[in-house]
LOTINU-148832 format. One line per 5 residues: number of its first residue (from 1); their letters; for each residue x, y, z of C-alpha. Coordinates in steps of 0.02 Angstrom, whole numbers, m for minus. Example, Ala and Ser with C-alpha at 12.3 -4.5 7.8 and 13.67 -1.06 7.14 Angstrom:
<rs>
1	AS	615/m225/390  684/m53/357 $
</rs>
This chain:
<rs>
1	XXXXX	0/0/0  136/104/26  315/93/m14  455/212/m13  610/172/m134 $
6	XXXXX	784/254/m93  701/432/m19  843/537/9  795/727/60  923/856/111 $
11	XXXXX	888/1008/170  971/1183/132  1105/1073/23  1288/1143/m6  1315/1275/159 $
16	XXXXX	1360/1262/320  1164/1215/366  1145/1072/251  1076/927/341  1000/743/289 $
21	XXXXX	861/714/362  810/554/264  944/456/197  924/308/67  759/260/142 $
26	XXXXX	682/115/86  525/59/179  372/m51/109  208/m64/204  60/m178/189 $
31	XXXXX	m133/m156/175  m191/m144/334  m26/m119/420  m35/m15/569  145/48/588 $
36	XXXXX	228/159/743  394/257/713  479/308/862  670/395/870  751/541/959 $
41	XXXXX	744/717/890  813/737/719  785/554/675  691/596/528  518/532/585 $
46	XXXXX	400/714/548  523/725/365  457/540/315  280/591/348  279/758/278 $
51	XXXXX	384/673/101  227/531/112  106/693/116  182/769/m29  221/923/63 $
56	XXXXX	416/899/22  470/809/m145  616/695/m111  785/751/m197  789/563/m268 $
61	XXXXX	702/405/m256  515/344/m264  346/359/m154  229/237/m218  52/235/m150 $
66	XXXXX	m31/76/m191  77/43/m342  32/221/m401  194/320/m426  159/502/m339 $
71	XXXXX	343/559/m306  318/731/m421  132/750/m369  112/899/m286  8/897/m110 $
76	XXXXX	m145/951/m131  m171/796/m300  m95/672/m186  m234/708/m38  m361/604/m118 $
81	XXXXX	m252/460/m70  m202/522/125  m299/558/271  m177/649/416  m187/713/595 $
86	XXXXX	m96/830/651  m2/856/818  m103/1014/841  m301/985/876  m340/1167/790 $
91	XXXXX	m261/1115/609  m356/954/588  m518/1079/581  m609/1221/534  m672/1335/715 $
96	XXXXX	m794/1445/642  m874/1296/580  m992/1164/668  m967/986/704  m1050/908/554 $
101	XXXXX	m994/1050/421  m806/993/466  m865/809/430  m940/881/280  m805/952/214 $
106	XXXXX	m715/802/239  m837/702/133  m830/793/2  m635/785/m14  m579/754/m198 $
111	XXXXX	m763/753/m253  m819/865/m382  m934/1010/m308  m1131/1058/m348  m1270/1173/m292 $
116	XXXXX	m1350/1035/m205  m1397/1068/m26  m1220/1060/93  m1303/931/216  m1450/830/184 $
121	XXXXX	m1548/709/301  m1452/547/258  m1295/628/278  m1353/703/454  m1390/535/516 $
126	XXXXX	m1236/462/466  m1140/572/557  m1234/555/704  m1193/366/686  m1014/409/668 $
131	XXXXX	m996/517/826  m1087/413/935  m964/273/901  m844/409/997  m944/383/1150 $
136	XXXXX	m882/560/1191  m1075/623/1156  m1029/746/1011  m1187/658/926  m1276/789/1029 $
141	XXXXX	m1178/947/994  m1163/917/784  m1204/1122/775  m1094/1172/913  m944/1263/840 $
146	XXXXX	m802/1160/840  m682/1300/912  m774/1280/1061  m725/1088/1093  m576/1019/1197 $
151	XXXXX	m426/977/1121  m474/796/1149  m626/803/1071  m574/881/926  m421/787/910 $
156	XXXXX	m571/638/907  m667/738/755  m515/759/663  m461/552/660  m656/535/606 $
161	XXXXX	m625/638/466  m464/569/413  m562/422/409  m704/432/336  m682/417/154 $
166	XXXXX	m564/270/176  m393/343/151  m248/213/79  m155/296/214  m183/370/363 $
171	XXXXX	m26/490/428  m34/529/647  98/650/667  108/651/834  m80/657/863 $
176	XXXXX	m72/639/1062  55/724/1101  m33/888/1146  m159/813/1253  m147/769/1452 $
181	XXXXX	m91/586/1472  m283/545/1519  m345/613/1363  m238/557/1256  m259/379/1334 $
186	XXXXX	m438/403/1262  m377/466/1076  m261/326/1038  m393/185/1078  m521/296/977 $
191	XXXXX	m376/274/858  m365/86/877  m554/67/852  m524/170/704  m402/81/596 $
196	XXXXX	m467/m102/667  m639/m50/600  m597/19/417  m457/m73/416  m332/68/385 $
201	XXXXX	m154/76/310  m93/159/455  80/258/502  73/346/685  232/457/707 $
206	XXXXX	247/441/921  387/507/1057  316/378/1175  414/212/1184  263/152/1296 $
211	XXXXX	143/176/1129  243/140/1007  251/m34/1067  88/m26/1135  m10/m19/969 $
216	XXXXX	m1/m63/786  78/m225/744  243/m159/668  370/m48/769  488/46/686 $
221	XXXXX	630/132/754  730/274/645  918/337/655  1000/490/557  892/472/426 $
226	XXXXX	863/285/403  756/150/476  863/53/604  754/m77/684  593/m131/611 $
231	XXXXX	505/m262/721  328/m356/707  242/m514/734  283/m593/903  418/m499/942 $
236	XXXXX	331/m338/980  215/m413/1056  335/m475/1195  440/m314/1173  494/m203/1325 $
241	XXXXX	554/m15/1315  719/m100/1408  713/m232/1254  702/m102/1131  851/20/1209 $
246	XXXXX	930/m124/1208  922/m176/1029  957/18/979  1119/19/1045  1172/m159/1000 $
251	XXXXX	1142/m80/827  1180/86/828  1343/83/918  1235/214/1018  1158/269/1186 $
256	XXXXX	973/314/1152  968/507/1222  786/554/1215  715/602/1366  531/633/1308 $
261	XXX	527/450/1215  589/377/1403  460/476/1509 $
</rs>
């Protein structure tokens, strides 16, 4: 569903600046995958994402989205294939705008627009359907301005309309990690119940060792650029944050120095 070939990106290339974030990256994922990506600061995690999104082009190498080549397609062409949430609650959604417009809006994403009525009765009642599945009781408030939600909540919203046309992959950069640890408890097993149910392609960008082995059924672990570890199957499901330090500097030759992914 999604496979990167040889991504290299470097940015502000030939000074004194120039860096690498992603370095000869090759990376395949399958449907219904649910893959985590943990590293330290600099490891190239948010670069991966945002060259999936289309919001960088790689300086060489391929992006393939389920066989469909969409290295050179600009962002807003290659949408129609990605849903993404954002570390941020407020840029997942529109404030001014109620509960079910922002799900409308995300309906109609890479649809062709009419005159028709914005939301008609079947519609409504979908939506309600949707958000009551939350069990946060939004199904209640669908013309309450979304501004005036809690980060939580929105956060919610915004994976439900990621989700709800189906992406062939859905991007979580960092979804939680602007929400109290109670809260974003919630969020990530909204997310869970998510990708389980429409069986997503799914890759979650996290600081927290803890989730990252937690959920999805593939860890991956990143390093200047490249992916160092990439573990599934039985072994993350018997893996330990003191297992995985472990096996990061067995292969890296390195101490792992991140104090947010520890705590």
């Amino acid at each position: 569903m999604l496979e990167l070939q040889n991504v290299t990106k470097v940015f502000n290339p030939g000074t004194v600046n120039e860096k690498v974030a992603v370095n000869n990256l090759s990376l395949k994922m399958e449907d219904g995958d649910f893959v985590t990506v943990i590293g330290s600061n600099g490891a190239g995690k948010s670069t991966m994402l945002n060259l999936v999104a289309g919001l960088w082009k790689p300086d060489s190498g391929k992006i393939l989205i389920d066989d469909i080549d969409v290295t050179k397609m600009p962002e807003h062409k290659r949408a129609k294939y990605i849903g993404r949430v954002f570390q941020d609650p407020h840029d997942g959604t529109a404030s001014d705008m109620n509960i079910e417009e922002n799900l409308a809006i995300a309906a109609r994403r890479g649809k062709k627009h009419t005159l028709k009525w914005g939301i008609n009765k079947t519609e409504r009642e979908l939506y309600r359907e949707l958000l009551s599945g939350l069990g946060l009781g939004l199904e209640d408030r669908m013309t309450s301005k979304v501004g005036l939600l809690s980060g939580g909540q929105r956060q919610a919203i915004t994976l439900l309309m990621a989700s709800l046309e189906s992406p062939k992959i859905l991007l979580l950069d960092e979804h939680t990690a602007a929400l109290d640890p109670k809260t974003a408890k919630v969020v990530l097993e909204l997310t869970d119940k998510i990708v389980s149910q429409n069986h997503l392609t799914t890759m979650m960008v996290t600081h927290n060792m803890k989730d990252a082995i937690a959920h999805g059924n593939r860890l991956i672990m990143m390093n200047n650029g490249s992916v160092l570890l990439d573990i599934k199957g039985e072994e993350k499901k018997n893996l330990t944050i003191e297992d995985l330090l472990e096996k990061f500097n067995q292969t890296s030759g390195q101490v792992f120095a991140s104090d947010k992914a520890l705590l």
